[in-house]
N, C-alpha and C positions, 0 to 999 in steps of 0.2 A: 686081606684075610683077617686081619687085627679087627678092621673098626666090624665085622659082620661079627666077629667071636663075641666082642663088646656088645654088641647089638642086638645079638640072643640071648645076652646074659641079663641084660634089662629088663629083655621081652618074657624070660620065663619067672622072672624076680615078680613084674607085672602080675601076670596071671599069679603067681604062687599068692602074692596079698590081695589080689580078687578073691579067689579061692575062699581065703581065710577070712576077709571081708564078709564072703557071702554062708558059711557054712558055723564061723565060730564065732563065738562072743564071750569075752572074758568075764571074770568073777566083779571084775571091776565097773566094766560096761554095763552088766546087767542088774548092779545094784543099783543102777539111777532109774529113779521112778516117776521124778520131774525134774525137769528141765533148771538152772539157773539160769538169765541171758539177761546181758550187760546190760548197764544203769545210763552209759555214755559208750561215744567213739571214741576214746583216749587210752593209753598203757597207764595206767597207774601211776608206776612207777619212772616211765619217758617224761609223763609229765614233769614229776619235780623238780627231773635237769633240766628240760629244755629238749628232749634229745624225741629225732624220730623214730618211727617203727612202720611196721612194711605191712603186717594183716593183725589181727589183734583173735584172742581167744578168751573166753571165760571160765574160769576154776568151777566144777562142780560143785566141787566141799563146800571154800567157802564164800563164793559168787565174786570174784576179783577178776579186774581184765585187764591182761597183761598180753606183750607183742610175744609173736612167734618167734621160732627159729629161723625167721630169713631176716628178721630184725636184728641191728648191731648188738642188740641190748640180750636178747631172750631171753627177758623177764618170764615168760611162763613155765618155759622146763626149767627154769632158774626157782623158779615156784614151786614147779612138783617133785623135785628133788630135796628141797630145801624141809619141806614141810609134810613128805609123802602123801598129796594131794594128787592122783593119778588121772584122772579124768577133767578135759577139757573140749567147749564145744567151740564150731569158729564161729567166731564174729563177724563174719565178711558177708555182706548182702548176699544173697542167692545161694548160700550155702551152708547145707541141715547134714551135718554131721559133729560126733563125737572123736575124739581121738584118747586113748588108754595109753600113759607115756610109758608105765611098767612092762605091759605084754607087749607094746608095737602095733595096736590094732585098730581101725577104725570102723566106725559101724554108721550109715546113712540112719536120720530120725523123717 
């Protein structure tokens, strides 16, 4: 009965950010009018150490590309905090979206 409680609680999380995917778009999202996209495959900042990273994304503001949040490092929300740079797109082949780290929202380009 647990893991189904857990498993509807995903599933309506799911849909709620479909929802909000397909209906809203933040003050943030919609002030990009073009695109920045990466110079290289590298974290910027993984490079210096040496250190790995797992997908990589590019700051809108100011065109940096730094690893995500499943990277040891997470130089990018390390970035948009740091410097409240709110929008980034991903860098990963086959995949055309933005992410807004303020609002929580993503939007397909």
């Amino acid at each position: 009965m647990v893991i189904k409680f857990i498993e509807l609680n995903r599933l309506m999380r799911f849909f709620k950010n479909y929802y909000v995917m397909e209906q809203e778009i933040c003050k943030h999202l919609s002030a990009i009018k073009t695109l920045k996209h990466a110079e290289g495959y590298v974290c910027e900042e993984c490079i210096k150490t040496h250190d790995s990273w797992m997908h990589l994304r590019t700051c809108q503001e100011c065109g940096r590309t730094l690893c995500c949040d499943s990277s040891p490092n997470m130089h990018a929300s390390k970035h948009a905090r740091a410097t409240g740079h709110p929008v980034v797109i991903s860098v990963e082949p086959g995949e055309r979206w933005l992410w807004c780290y303020v609002d929580e929202i993503m939007a397909e380009y």
